[in-house]
C-alpha distance (Angstrom), angle and dihedral (degrees) to the residues before:
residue distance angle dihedral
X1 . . .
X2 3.80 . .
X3 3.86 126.6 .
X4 3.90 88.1 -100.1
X5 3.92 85.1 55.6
X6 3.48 98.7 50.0
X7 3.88 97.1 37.0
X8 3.40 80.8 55.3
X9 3.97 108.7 47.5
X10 3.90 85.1 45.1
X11 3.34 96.2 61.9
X12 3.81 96.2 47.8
X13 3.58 88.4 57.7
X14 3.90 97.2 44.8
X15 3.83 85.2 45.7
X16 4.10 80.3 53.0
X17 3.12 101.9 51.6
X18 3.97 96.3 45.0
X19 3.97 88.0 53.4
X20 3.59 93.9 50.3
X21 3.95 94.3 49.6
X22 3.79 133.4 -128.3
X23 3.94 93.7 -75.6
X24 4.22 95.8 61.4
X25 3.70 90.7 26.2
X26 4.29 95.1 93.9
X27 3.69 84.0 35.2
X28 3.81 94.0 58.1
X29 4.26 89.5 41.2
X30 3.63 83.9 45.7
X31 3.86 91.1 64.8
X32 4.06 90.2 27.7
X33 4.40 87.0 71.0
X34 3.50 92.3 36.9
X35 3.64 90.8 61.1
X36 3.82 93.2 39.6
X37 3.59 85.5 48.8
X38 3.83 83.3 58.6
X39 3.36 104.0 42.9
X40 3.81 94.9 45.6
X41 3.90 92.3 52.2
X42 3.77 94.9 -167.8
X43 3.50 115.5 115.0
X44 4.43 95.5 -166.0
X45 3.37 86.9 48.4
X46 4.00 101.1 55.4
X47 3.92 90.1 37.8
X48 4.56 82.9 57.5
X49 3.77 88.9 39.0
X50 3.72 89.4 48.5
X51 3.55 88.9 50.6
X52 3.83 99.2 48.2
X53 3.60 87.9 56.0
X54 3.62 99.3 48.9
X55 4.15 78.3 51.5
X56 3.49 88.3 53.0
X57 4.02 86.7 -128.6
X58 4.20 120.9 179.2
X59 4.38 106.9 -101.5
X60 3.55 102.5 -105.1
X61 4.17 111.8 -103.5
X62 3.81 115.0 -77.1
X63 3.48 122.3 -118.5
């Protein structure tokens, strides 16, 4: 994913989340991880992604 991608993809989610209003918004990036949880299949690598968040760590660069 390239900066454009990612710029991109982030603001259709923030755009999301505003529409659907601060009661549904955990609810819908509840769902959101568990289906990145999914799709990413790797259990090590949700528990350190997990982690970096709760660190509030910079995304690494996109490719």
């Amino acid at each position: 994913m390239n900066d454009l991608d990612l710029d991109r993809v982030y603001t259709q989610l923030c755009k999301t989340l505003s529409a659907a209003g601060q009661e549904q918004a955990m609810d819908i990036l509840a769902r959101y991880a568990l289906l990145s949880m999914l799709e990413i299949g790797d259990p090590e690598r949700i528990s350190a992604l997990i982690e970096r968040a709760a660190l509030n760590e910079a995304p690494a660069a996109a490719a």
